[in-house]
C-alpha positions, 0 to 999 in steps of 0.5 A: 500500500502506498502513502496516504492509505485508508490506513495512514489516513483513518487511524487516529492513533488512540492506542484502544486496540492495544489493551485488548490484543492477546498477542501484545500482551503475550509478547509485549511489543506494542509493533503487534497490535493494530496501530503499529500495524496500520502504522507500518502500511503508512509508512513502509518504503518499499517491498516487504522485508521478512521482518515485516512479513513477521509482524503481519503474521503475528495477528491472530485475526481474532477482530478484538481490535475492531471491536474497540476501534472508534473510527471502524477501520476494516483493520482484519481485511487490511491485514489479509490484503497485507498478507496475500501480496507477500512472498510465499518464500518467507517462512512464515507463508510456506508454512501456511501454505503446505498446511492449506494445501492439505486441507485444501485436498481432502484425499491428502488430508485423509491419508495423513490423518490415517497415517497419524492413527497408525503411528499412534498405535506403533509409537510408546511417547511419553504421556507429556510429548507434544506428538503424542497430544497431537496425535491423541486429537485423532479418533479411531475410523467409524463407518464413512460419513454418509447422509441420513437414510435411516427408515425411521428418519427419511420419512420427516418432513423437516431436513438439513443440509450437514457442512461437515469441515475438516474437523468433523469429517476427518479428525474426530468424527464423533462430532458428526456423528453426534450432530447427527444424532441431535438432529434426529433428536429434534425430528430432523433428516440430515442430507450430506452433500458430496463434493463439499471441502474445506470452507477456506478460512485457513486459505483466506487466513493465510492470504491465499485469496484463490485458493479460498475463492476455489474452496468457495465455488467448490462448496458453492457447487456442492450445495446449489444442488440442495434446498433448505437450511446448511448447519455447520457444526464448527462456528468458525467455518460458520463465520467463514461461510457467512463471509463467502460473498465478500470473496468476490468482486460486486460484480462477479456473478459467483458473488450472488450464488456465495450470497445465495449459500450464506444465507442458507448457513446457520451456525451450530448453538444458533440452530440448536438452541432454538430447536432442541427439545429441553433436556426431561431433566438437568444432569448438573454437569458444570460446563464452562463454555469457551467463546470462539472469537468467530463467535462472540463478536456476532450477535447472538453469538454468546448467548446462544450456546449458553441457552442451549447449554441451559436447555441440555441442564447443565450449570453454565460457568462464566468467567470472571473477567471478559472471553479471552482468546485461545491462541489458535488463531487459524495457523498461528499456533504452528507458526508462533508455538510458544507466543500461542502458549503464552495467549492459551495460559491466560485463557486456561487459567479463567475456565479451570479457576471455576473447576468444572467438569468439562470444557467445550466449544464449537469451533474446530480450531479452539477445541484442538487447541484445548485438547492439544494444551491441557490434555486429559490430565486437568479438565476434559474438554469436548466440542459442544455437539458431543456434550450435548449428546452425552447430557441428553442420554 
C-alpha cells in the first residue's frame, strides 16, 4: 500500500486496540497490535522485508481490535490484503501454505490423518510429548460419513443440509456423528452433500485469496444442488461461510450464488438452541463454555450456546473477567508455538479457576487447541455437539 492509505489516513492513533490484543500482551511489543500495524502500511518504503512479513503474521485475526476501534477501520481485511501480496518464500507463508494445501485436498488430508492413527498405535511417547497430544486429537475410523437414510428418519418432513469441515469429517468424527444424532433428536433428516471441502478460512487466513475463492465455488457447487437450511457444526467455518460473498468482486456473478449459500448457513448453538427439545431433566454437569472469537463478536453469538447449554441442564460457568482468546488463531499456533502458549495460559487459567467438569466449544480450531494444551490430565474438554449428546442420554 502506498502513502496516504485508508490506513495512514483513518487511524487516529488512540492506542484502544492495544489493551485488548492477546498477542501484545503475550509478547509485549506494542509493533503487534493494530496501530503499529496500520502504522507500518503508512509508512513502509518499499517491498516487504521478512521482518515485516513477521509482524503481519503475528495477528491472530481474532477482530478484538475492531471491536474497540472508534473510527471502524476494516483493520482484519487490511491485514489479509497485507498478507496475500507477500512472498510465499518467507517462512512464515510456506508454512501456511503446505498446511492449506492439505486441507485444501481432502484425499491428502485423509491419508495423513490415517497415517497419524497408525503411528499412534506403533509409537510408546511419553504421556507429556507434544506428538503424542497431537496425535491423541485423532479418533479411531467409524463407518464413512454418509447422509441420513435411516427408515425411521427419511420419512420427516423437516431436513438439513450437514457442512461437515475438516474437523468433523476427518479428525474426530464423533462430532458428526453426534450432530447427527441431535438432529434426529429434534425430528430432523440430515442430507450430506458430496463434493463439499474445506470452507477456506485457513486459505483466506493465510492470504491465499484463490485458493479460498476455489474452496468457495467448490462448496458453492456442492450445495446449489440442495434446498433448505446448511448447519455447520464448527462456528468458525460458520463465520467463514457467512463471509463467502465478500470473496468476490460486486460484480462477479459467483458473488450472488456465495450470497445465495450464506444465507442458507446457520451456525451450530444458533440452530440448536432454538430447536432442541429441553433436556426431561438437568444432569448438573458444570460446563464452562469457551467463546470462539468467530463467535462472540456476532450477535447472538454468546448467548446462544449458553441457552442451549441451559436447555441440555447443565450449570453454565462464566468467567470472571471478559472471553479471552485461545491462541489458535487459524495457523498461528504452528507458526508462533510458544507466543500461542503464552495467549492459551491466560485463557486456561479463567475456565479451570471455576473447576468444572468439562470444557467445550464449537469451533474446530479452539477445541484442538484445548485438547492439544491441557490434555486429559486437568479438565476434559469436548466440542459442544458431543456434550450435548452425552447430557441428553
Amino acid at each position: 500500500m502506498k502513502k496516504g492509505n485508508i490506513a495512514d489516513a483513518s487511524c487516529a492513533k488512540c492506542g484502544a486496540c492495544v489493551p485488548v490484543c492477546p498477542v501484545c500482551r503475550a509478547e509485549g511489543r506494542e509493533i503487534f497490535t493494530a496501530r503499529g500495524r496500520m502504522h507500518l502500511l503508512a509508512v513502509r518504503p518499499g517491498p516487504p522485508s521478512v521482518l515485516f512479513a513477521d509482524i503481519f503474521s503475528r495477528c491472530l485475526l481474532c477482530g478484538a481490535c475492531e471491536q474497540v476501534c472508534p473510527r471502524r477501520l476494516p483493520i482484519t481485511q487490511l491485514i489479509i490484503e497485507t498478507r496475500s501480496r507477500l512472498p510465499l518464500l518467507y517462512p512464515t507463508s510456506l508454512q501456511k501454505a503446505a498446511v492449506c494445501t492439505i486441507l485444501a485436498r481432502p484425499v491428502l488430508l485423509d491419508g495423513l490423518v490415517r497415517a497419524g492413527i497408525s503411528l499412534r498405535r506403533i509409537l510408546a511417547l511419553p504421556a507429556d510429548s507434544g506428538l503424542r497430544l497431537r496425535l491423541a486429537l485423532l479418533e479411531e475410523r467409524p463407518a464413512p460419513l454418509e447422509q441420513d437414510n435411516n427408515p425411521a428418519t427419511s420419512s420427516l418432513a423437516a431436513h438439513i443440509n450437514y457442512f461437515t469441515g475438516c474437523f468433523a469429517r476427518h479428525l474426530q468424527p464423533s462430532i458428526a456423528a453426534a450432530v447427527k444424532h441431535l438432529l434426529r433428536r429434534c425430528g430432523i433428516s440430515v442430507q450430506i452433500p458430496a463434493g463439499q471441502g474445506c470452507c477456506g478460512l485457513a486459505a483466506w487466513s493465510a492470504g491465499r485469496l484463490d485458493l479460498a475463492r476455489e474452496l468457495a465455488r467448490c462448496n458453492i457447487s456442492a450445495f446449489a444442488k440442495t434446498t433448505g437450511p446448511v448447519l455447520a457444526s464448527c462456528s468458525s467455518c460458520a463465520a467463514h461461510l457467512l463471509a463467502l460473498p465478500s470473496l468476490f468482486a460486486e460484480n462477479d456473478p459467483q458473488r450472488l450464488q456465495a450470497q445465495t449459500l450464506a444465507d442458507r448457513v446457520r451456525e451450530f448453538s444458533a440452530f440448536f438452541s432454538e430447536t432442541l427439545p429441553p433436556a426431561e431433566s438437568a444432569c448438573g454437569l458444570r460446563v464452562f463454555y469457551h467463546d470462539p472469537c468467530h463467535l462472540r463478536f456476532l450477535p447472538d453469538g454468546m448467548s446462544a450456546p449458553r441457552r442451549l447449554l441451559r436447555l441440555a441442564g447443565c450449570v453454565v460457568l462464566e468467567p470472571e473477567e471478559s472471553p479471552l482468546c485461545c491462541g489458535q488463531g487459524g495457523l498461528f499456533d504452528m507458526v508462533y508455538p510458544d507466543s500461542s502458549a503464552s495467549i492459551f495460559a491466560s485463557c486456561a487459567a479463567q475456565a479451570l479457576a471455576r473447576k468444572p467438569d468439562c470444557i467445550t466449544t464449537a469451533c474446530s480450531g479452539c477445541l484442538m487447541q484445548h485438547q492439544a494444551r491441557l490434555g486429559k490430565k486437568e479438565v476434559k474438554t469436548v466440542h459442544l455437539a458431543v456434550l450435548l449428546e452425552e447430557a441428553l442420554i
